[in-house]
C-alpha positions in Angstrom: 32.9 99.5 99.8 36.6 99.7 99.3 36.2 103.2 97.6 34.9 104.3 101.0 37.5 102.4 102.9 40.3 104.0 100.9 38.6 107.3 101.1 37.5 107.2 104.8 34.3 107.6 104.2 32.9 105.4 107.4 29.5 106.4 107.4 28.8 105.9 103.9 30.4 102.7 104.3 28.4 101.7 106.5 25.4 102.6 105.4 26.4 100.1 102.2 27.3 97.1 104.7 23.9 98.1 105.8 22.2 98.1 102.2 23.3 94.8 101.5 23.5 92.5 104.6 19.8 91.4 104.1 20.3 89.8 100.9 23.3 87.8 102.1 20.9 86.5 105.4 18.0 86.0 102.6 20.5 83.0 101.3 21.6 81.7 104.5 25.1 83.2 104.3 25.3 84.4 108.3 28.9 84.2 108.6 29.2 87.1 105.9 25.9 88.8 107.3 27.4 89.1 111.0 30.9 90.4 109.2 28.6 92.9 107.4 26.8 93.7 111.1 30.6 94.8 112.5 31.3 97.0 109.5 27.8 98.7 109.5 28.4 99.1 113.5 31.9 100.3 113.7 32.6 102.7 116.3 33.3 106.0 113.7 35.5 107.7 115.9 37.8 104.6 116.7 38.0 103.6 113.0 41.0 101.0 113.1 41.8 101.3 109.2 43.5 97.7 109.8 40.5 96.0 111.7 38.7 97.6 108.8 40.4 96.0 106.1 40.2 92.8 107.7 36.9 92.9 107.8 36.5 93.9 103.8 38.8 91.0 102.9 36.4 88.4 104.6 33.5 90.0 102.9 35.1 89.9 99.6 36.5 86.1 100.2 33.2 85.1 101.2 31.0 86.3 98.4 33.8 85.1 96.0 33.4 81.7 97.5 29.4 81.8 97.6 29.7 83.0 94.0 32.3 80.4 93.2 29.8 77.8 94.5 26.7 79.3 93.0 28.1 78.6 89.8 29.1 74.9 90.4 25.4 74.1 91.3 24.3 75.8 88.1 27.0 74.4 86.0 25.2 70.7 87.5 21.8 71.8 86.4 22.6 72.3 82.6 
């Protein structure tokens, strides 16, 4: 995503958020699926590079902190 971001490449970006928004919804992340929904339905031709980026620093923050919390519950299972 942030190849496509830095190359302009909207649709294709889009078409990523897209890809991977069910499997965020499948683990009850719907904060980070909605923030997927906006990318994947940006408005092409009003691309605001800033709203943009925004938007791909929650997504990144938000998986790091699902991750981040993923591995707490497994480091409890051992």
């Amino acid at each position: 995503m942030k190849e496509c971001y830095r190359d302009n490449k909207w649709d294709e970006l889009g078409k990523i958020a897209h890809r991977i928004k069910p499997s965020f919804a499948y683990v009850g992340l719907q904060d980070l699926q909605t923030t997927l929904a906006l990318i994947e339905t940006w408005p092409r031709k009003k691309v605001i590079k800033k709203v943009v980026n925004e938007l791909l620093k929650q997504v990144q923050n938000d998986t790091n902190n699902a991750f981040e919390q993923l591995r707490k519950e497994l480091t409890t299972l051992k």
